[in-house]
N, CA, C and O of each residue as an XYZ file, in Angstrom:
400
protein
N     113.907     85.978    102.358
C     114.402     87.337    102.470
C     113.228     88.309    102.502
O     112.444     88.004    101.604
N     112.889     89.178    103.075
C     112.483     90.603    103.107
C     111.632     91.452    102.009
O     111.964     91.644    100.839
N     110.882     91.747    102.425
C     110.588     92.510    100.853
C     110.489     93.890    101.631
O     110.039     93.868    102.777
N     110.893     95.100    101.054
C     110.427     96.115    101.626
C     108.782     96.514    100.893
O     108.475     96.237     99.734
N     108.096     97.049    101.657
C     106.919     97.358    101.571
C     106.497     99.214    101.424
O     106.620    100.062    102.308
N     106.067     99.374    100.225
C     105.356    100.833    100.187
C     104.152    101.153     99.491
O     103.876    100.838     98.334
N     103.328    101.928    100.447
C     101.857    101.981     99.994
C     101.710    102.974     98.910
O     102.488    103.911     99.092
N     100.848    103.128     97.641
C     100.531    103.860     96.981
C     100.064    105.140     97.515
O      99.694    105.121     98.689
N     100.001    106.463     96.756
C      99.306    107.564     97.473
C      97.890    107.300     97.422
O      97.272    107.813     98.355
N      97.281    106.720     96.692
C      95.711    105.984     96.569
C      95.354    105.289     97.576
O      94.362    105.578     98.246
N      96.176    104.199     97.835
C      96.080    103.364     99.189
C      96.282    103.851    100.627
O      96.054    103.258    101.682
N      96.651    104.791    100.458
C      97.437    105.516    102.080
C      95.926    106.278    101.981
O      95.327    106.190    103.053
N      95.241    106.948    101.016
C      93.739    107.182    101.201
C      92.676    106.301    101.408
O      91.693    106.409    102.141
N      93.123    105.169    100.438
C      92.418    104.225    101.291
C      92.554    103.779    102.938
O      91.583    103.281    103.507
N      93.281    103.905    103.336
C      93.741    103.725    105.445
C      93.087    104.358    105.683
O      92.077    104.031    106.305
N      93.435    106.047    105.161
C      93.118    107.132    106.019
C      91.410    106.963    106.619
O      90.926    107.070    107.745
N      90.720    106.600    105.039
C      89.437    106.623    104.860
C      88.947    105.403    105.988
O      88.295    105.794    106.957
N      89.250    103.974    105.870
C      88.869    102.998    106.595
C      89.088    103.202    108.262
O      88.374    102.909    109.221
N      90.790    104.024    108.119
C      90.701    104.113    110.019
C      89.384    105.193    110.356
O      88.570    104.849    111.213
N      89.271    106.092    109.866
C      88.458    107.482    109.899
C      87.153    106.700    110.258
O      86.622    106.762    111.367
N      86.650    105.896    109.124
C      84.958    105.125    109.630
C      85.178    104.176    110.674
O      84.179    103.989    111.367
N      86.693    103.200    111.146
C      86.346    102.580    112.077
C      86.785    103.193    113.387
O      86.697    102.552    114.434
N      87.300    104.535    113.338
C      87.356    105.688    114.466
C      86.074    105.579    114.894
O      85.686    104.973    115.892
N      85.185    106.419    113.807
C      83.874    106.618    113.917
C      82.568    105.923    115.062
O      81.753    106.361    115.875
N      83.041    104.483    114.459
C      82.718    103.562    115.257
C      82.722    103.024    116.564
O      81.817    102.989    117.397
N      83.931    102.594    116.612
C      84.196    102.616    118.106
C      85.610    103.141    118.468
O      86.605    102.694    117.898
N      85.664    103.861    119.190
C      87.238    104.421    119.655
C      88.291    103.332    119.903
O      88.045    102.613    120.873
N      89.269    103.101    119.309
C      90.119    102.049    119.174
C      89.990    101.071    118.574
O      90.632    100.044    118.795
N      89.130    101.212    117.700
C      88.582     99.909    116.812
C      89.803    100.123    115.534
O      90.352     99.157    115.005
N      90.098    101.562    115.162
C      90.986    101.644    114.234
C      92.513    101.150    113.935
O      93.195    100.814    112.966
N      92.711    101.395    116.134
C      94.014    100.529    116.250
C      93.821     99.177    115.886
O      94.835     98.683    115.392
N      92.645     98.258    115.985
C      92.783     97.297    115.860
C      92.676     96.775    114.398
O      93.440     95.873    114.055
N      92.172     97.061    113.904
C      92.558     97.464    112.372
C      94.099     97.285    111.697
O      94.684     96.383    111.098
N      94.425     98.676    112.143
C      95.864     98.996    112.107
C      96.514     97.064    112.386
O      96.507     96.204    111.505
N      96.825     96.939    113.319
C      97.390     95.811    114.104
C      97.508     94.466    113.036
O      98.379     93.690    112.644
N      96.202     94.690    112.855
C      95.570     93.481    111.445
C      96.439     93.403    110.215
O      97.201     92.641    109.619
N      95.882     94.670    110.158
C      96.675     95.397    108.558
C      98.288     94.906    108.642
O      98.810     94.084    107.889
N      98.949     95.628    109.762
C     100.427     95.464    110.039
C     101.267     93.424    109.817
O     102.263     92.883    109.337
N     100.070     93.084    110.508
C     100.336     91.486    110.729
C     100.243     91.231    108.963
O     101.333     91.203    108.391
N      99.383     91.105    108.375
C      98.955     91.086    107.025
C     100.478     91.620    105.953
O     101.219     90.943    105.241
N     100.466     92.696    106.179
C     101.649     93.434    105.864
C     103.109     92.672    105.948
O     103.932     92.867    105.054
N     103.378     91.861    106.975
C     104.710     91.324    107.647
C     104.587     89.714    106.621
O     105.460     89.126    105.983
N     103.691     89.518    106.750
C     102.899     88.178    105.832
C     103.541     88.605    104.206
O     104.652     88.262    103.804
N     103.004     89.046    103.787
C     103.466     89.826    102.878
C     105.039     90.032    102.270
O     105.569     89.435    101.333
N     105.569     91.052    103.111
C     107.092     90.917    103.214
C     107.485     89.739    103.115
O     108.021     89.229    102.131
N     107.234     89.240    104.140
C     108.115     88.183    104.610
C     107.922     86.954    103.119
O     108.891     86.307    102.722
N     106.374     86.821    102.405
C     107.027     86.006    101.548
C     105.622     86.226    100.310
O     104.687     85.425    100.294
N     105.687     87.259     99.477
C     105.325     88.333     98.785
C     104.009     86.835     97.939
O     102.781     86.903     97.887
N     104.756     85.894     97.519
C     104.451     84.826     96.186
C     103.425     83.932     97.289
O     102.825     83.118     96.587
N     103.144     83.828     98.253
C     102.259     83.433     99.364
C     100.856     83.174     98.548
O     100.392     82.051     98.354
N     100.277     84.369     98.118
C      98.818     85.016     98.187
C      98.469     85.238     96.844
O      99.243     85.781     96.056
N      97.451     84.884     96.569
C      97.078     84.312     95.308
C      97.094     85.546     94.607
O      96.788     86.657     95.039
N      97.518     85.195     93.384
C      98.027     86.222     92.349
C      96.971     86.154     90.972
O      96.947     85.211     90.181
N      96.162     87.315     90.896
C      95.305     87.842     89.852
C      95.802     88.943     88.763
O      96.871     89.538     88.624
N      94.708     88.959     88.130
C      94.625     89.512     86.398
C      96.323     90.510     86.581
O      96.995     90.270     87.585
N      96.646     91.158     85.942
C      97.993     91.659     85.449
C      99.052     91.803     86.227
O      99.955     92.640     86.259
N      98.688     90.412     87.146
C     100.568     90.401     88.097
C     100.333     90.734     89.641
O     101.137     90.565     90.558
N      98.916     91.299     89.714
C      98.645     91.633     90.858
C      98.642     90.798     91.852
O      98.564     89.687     91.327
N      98.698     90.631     93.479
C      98.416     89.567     94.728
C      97.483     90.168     95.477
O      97.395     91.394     95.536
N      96.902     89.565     95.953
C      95.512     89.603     97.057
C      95.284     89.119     98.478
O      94.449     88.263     98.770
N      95.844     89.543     99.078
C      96.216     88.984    100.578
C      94.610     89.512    101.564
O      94.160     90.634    101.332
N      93.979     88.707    102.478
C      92.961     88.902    102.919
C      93.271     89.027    104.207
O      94.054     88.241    104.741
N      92.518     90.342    105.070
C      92.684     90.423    106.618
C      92.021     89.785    107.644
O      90.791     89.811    107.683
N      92.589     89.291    108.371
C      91.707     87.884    109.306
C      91.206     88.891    110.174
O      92.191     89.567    110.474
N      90.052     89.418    110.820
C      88.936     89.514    111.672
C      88.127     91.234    111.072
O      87.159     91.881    111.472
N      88.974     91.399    110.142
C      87.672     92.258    109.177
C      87.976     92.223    107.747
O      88.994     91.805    107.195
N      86.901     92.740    107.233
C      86.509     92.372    105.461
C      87.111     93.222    104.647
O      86.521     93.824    103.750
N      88.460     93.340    104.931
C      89.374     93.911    104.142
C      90.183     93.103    103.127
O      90.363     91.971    103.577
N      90.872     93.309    101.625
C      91.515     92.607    100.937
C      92.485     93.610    100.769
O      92.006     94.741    100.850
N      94.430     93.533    100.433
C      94.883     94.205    100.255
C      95.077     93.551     99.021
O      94.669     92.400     98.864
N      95.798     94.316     97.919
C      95.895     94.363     96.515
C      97.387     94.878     96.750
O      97.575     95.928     97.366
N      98.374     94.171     96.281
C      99.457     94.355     95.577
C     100.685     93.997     94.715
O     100.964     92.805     94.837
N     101.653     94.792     93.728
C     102.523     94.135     93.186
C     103.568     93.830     93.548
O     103.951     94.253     94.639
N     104.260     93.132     92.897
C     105.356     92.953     93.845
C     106.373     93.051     92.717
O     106.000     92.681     91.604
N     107.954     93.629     92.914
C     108.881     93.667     91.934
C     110.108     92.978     92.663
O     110.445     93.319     93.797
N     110.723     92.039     91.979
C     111.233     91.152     92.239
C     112.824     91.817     92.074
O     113.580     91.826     93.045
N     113.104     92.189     91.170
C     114.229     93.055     90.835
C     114.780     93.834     92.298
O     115.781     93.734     93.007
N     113.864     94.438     92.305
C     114.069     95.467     93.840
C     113.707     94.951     94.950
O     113.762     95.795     95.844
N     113.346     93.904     95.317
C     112.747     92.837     96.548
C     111.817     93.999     97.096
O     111.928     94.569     98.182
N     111.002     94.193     96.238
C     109.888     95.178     96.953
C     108.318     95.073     96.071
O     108.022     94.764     94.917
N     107.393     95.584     97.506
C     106.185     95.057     96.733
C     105.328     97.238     97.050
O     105.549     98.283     97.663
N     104.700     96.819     96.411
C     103.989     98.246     96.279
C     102.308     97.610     96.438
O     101.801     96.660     95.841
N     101.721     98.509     97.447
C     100.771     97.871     98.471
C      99.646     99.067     97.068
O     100.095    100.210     96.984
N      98.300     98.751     96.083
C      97.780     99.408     95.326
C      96.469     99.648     95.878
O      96.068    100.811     95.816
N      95.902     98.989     96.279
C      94.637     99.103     97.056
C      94.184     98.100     98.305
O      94.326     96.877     98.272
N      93.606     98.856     99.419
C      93.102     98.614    100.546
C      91.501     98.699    100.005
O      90.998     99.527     99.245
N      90.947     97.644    100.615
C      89.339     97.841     99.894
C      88.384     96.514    100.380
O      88.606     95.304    100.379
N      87.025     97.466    100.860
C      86.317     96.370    101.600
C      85.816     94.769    100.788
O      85.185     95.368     99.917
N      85.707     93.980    100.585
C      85.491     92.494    100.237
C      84.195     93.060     99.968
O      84.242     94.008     99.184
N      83.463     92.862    100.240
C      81.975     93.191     99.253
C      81.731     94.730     98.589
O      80.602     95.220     98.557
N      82.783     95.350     98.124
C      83.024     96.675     97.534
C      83.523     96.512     96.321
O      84.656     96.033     96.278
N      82.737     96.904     94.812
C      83.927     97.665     93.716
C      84.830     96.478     93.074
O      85.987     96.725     92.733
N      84.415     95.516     92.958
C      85.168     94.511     92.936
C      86.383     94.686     91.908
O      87.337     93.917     91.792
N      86.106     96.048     91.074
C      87.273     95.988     90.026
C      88.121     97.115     90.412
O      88.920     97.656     89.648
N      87.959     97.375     91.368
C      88.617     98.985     91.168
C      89.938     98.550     91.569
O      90.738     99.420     91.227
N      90.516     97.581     92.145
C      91.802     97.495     91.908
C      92.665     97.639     90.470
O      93.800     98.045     90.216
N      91.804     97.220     89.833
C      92.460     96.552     88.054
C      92.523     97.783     87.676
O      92.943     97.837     86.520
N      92.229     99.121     88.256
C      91.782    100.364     87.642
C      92.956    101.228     88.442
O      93.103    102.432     88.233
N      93.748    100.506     89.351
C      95.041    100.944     89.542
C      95.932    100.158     89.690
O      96.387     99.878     90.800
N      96.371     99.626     88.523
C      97.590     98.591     87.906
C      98.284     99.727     87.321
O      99.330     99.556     86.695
């Protein structure tokens, strides 16, 4: 079954921020991003308990062709997961745990 999916207001800054530098970069590099993210996302939904699950309940799903990790919880009650941080793989390694 389904999970519905919603991003934190932290995390939706995190996008904003990552499409913005891979705008920067190359023009359409962000869609492709996006695309990644979305596939990742459907992964997700579709079966939340997939992706290895760290310190206080949290899951960690990784994006295949850039060095992104998404961070999120998932509530089982409501078949919904809440997406907490977007964040580069060699970045900050705790700052997820710092929005649980």
């Amino acid at each position: 079954m389904h999970y519905a999916v919603k991003f934190s207001r932290l995390a939706i800054q995190d996008l904003r921020e990552i499409c913005d530098w891979y705008e920067d970069k190359s023009p359409g590099l962000s869609d492709r991003f996006l695309d990644t993210l979305q596939w990742t996302i459907d992964q997700i939904a579709d079966n939340p308990q997939r992706f290895i699950e760290k310190e206080g309940g949290a899951r960690m799903a990784l994006l295949h062709k850039f060095p992104y990790k998404v961070f999120y919880m998932v509530n089982e009650s409501k078949r919904s997961v809440r997406v907490i941080v977007l964040m580069h793989r060699a970045r900050y390694p705790n700052v997820w745990q710092k929005r649980l």
